[in-house]
N, C-alpha and C positions, 0 to 999 in steps of 0.2 A: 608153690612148687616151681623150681627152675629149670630148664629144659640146657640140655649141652652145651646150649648156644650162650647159657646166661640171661635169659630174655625170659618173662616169666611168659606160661602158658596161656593161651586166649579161654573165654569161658566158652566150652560149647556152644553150639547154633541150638535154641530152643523151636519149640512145634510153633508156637508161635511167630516169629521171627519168619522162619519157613515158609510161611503160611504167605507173609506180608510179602516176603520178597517173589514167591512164586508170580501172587497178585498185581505184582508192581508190572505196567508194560513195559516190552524191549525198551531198547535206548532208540532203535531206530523209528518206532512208531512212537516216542514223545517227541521227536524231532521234528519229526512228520506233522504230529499236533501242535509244536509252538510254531513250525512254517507255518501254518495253515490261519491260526491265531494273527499272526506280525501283518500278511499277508493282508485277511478282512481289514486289520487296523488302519492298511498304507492304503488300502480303495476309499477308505473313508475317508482321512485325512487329503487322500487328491480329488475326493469325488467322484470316482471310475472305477469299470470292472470290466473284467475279460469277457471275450464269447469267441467260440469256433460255430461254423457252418462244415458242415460234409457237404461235398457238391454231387455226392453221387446218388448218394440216402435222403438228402433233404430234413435231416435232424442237424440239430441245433444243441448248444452247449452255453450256457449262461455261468455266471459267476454271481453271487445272488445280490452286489451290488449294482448289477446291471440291470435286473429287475427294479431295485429302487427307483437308477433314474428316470425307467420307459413309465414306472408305478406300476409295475404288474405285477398280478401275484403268480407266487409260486408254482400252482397247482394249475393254471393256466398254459404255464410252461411258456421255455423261449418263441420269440416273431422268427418265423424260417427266413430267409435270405429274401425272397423274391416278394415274401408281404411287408417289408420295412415300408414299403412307398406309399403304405393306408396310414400309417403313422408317421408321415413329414406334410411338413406343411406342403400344399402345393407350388407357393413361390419357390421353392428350392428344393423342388424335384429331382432339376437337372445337375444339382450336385450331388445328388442320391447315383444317378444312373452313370454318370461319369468315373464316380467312385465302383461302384463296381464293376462295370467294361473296364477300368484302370488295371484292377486288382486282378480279373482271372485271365486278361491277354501276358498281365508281365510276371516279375518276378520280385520286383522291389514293393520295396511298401509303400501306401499311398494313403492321402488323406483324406479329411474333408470335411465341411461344417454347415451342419444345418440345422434346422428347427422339428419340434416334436411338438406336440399339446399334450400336456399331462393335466388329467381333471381340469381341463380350460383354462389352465395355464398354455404361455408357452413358453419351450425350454430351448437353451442353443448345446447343443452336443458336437463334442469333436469326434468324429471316428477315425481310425489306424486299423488299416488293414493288412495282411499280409497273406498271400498266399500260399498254404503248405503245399510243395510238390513231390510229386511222385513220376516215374521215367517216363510217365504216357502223358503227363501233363500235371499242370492243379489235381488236388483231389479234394481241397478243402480250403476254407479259409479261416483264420485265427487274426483276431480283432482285439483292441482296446479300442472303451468308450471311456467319454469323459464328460459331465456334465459343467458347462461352462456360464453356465447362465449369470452367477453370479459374479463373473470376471467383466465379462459384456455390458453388463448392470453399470457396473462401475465404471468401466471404460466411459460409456452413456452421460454417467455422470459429469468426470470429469471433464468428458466433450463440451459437455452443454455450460462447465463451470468454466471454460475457455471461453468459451462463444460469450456470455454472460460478464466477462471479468472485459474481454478486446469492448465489447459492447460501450461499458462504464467508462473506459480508457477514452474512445471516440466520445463519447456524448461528455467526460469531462474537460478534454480537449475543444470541445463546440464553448463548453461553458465558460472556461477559460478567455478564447478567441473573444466570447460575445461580450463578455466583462471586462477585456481590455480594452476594446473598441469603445464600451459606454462611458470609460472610464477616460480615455483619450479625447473621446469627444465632449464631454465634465470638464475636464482637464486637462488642454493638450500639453505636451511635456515639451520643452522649447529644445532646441539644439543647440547646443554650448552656452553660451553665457549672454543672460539679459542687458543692455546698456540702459543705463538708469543714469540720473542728473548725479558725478561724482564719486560714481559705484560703479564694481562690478560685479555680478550677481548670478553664480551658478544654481542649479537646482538639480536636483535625483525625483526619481520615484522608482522605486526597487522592489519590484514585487516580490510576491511570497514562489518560493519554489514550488509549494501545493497548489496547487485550482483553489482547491475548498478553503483556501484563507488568503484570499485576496480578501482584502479589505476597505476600512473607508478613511485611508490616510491622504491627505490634502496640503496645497499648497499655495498660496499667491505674493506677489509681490511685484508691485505697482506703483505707478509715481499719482498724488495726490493732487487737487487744484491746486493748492497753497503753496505748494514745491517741497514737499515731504515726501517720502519713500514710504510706503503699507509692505509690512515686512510679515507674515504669517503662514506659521505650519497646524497643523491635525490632524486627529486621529477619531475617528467616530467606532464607537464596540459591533463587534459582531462581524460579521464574513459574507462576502456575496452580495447578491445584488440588492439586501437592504440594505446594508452598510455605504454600499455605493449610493445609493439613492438619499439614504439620508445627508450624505455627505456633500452633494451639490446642494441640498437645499441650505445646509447649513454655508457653507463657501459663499453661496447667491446672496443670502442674507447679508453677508458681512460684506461682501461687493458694496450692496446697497445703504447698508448703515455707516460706511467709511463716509461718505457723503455728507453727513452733518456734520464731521470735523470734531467727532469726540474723542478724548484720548479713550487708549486700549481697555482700562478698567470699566469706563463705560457701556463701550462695545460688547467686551468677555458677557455683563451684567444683561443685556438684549438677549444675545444669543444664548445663555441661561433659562430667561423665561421661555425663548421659541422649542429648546429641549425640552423642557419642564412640561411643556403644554402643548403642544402639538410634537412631537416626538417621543414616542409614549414607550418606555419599556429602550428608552435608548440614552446613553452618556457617552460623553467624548471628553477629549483632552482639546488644548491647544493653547500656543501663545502669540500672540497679537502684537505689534510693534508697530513703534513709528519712527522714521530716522530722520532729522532735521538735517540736511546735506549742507545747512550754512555753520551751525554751529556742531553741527557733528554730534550731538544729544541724541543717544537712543533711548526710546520712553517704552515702556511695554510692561506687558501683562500676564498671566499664566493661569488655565485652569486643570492642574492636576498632570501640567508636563514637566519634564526636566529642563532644567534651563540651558539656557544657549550657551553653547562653550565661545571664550576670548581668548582669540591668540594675539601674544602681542610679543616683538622683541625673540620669537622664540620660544617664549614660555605659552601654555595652554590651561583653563580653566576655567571652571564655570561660574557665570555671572553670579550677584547673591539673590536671592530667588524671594519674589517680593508674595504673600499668601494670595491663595486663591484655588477652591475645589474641584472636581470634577462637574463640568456642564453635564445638568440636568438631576446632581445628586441635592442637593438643598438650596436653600435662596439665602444668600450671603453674600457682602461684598466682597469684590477683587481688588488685592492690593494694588500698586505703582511704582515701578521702579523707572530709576534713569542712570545710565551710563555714557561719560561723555570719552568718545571713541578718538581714536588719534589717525595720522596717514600713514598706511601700513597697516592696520589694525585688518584682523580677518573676523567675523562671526560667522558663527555656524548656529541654524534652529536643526534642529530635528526632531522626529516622530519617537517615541521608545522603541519599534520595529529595531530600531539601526544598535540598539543598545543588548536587548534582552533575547536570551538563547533560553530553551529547555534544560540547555546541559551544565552552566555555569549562572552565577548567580550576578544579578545587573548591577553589583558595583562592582567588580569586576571588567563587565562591558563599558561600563562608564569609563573606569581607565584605561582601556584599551583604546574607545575612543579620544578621548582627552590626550593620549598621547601620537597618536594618528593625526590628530586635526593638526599638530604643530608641521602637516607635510602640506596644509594646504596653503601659505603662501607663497607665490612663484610667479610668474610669467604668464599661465593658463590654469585660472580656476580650477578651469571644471577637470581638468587632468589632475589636480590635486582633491577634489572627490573621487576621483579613480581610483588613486595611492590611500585614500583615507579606506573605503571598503574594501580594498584590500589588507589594510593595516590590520582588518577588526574581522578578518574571516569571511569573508562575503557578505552574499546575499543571504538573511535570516530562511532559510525554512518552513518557519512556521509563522513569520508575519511578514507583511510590507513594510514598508517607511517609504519617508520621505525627508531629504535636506534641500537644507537651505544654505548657502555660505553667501556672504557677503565679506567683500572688500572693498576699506576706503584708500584714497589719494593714489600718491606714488610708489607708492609698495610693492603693487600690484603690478609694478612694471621691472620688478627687479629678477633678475635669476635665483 
């Protein structure tokens, strides 16, 4: 059926229907109910609930998250105003009492935090007070608690994770300071350039940016009885103060074994067995040279390092690299090489340190170097080690080195 309007009829309201809608509450008491609902949700979610004191009657009004936090029950009923001070700890009474002399002389709100024991716990609670007035004065007062225990906790934490971290900072700062010093007094590091018979002779030791990998990279270079130059860099495995430790003993040795006047494959071949057999759980690099300053023959040797870059003319590149393993990985001979050096001629030894990044792959750093080294002939060596680590990005990060350059004749005196 159609009504005037064109709109067809609605179907009657049944008993039913009736029934349901009678039942159904106002709109203002489900309002009332989902405040009430949102409200419980937001105490739980911040940890806090209301309460008022009457000041006149001495009754009390809780919110039933604030029985959570004190752990009371219901049927026990609200702590009146004047007994909260059986329930704070004693150290922080006086911020009990201040809070409320605060609250019923003024008018603003007032704060304040202190401790409770729940079941032998203890709790840190904020209170907010406010005093409701009336023309003669307060009549009451109207509160939010808030149980902060677990904000405190953490704070605690962090504190202690500050304390603990400066802690590590200092003590590896000490560690650093002591390992430089054992490592200075191992090996003191010269200040500008060695004078040697014919040569001039800079040297680096570049430590690691971290404490924790300092290492056992080494140096020496020395004039012989016979009138030869001992030309030798290293690198011993591992970080700290064994790496250091092993490192002078290995350095000392080779001090000592230079003495018989064997060339460097023999040498490497000692120092092999003293890894091998007293150096337990430890392998190193290094190459060994000898420089004849009359015919200018560099003779040398290598166990498992890169070989020494030749500049010459300008051009820059590495010697050809004669076999020989890593000291203390197997017992095998070490090859022999020789190179007969011109005036002008620069060599560089170095550690891998000076080569190898986490970030980039070391033939990469090899021509980084390799192209840098062509800045070290000049006037002053060792300022052309300066311009070289700069060429190649600094100082490594994650490891030490150590160089070597050498320069023969008049080169060395050119701009």
């Amino acid at each position: 059926m159609v009504d005037v309007w064109g709109s067809h009829q609605r179907r009657p309201m049944s008993a039913a229907d009736l029934v349901r809608q009678l039942a159904e509450p106002p709109a203002a008491e489900r309002d009332a109910e989902m405040l009430a609902v949102r409200l419980a949700h937001a105490e739980r979610l911040g940890n806090m609930g209301w309460a008022e004191w009457n000041l006149h009657t001495g009754t009390a009004t809780w919110s039933d998250h604030v029985y959570l936090i004190f752990g009371r029950d219901r049927e026990d009923g609200p702590i009146r105003l004047p007994d909260l001070a059986a329930h704070v700890e004693p150290g922080d009474l006086g911020a009990l009492d201040q809070l409320l002399w605060s609250v019923v002389q003024g008018v603003e709100p007032v704060q304040a935090e202190f401790r409770i024991r729940r079941g032998g716990e203890l709790r840190n609670i904020r209170v907010v007070l406010e005093p409701l007035m009336a023309p003669g004065g307060p009549e009451g007062v109207h509160g939010v608690v808030q149980d902060i225990t677990g904000r405190r906790r953490a704070e605690r934490i962090m504190s202690e994770s500050r304390r603990q971290l400066l802690e590590a900072r200092e003590k590896a700062a000490e560690e650093r300071h002591v390992m430089l010093a054992l490592r200075e007094a191992i090996l003191p590091e010269p200040v500008g350039c060695l004078d040697l018979p014919c040569t001039r002779i800079a040297v680096r030791y570049v430590p690691a940016e971290k404490t924790s990998n300092l290492g056992g990279d080494w140096f020496e270079a020395a004039a012989l009885p016979d009138g030869r130059v001992l030309l030798a860099i290293g690198d011993v495995s591992g970080h700290g103060l064994p790496a250091i430790a092993h490192m002078a003993q290995l350095r000392h040795a080779l001090i000592g074994l230079t003495m018989t006047g064997e060339p460097p494959n023999r040498l490497l071949a000692w120092l092999n067995e003293l890894v091998m057999h007293r150096l337990h759980e430890t392998t190193a690099t290094a190459v060994i040279g000898q420089l004849d300053t009359a015919s200018r023959v560099f003779t040398w040797s290598q166990a498992g390092n890169l070989a020494p870059i030749l500049v010459r003319d300008g051009v820059a590149g590495p010697l050809g690299q004669p076999k020989g393993v890593l000291l203390g990985a197997t017992d095998q001979p070490y090859g022999l090489a020789t190179t007969r050096l011109r005036d002008g001629d620069v060599l560089l030894l170095f550690t891998d340190g000076l080569v190898e990044r986490r970030t980039r792959d070391i033939d990469e750093g090899l021509a980084l170097a390799t192209a840098a080294a062509c800045e070290l002939p000049g006037r002053d060596l060792d300022a052309g080690l300066d311009r070289l680590l700069a060429g190649i990005g600094g100082p490594n990060p994650e490891d030490d080195a150590c160089l070597l350059a050498v320069g023969l004749g008049g080169g060395l005196g050119e701009s």
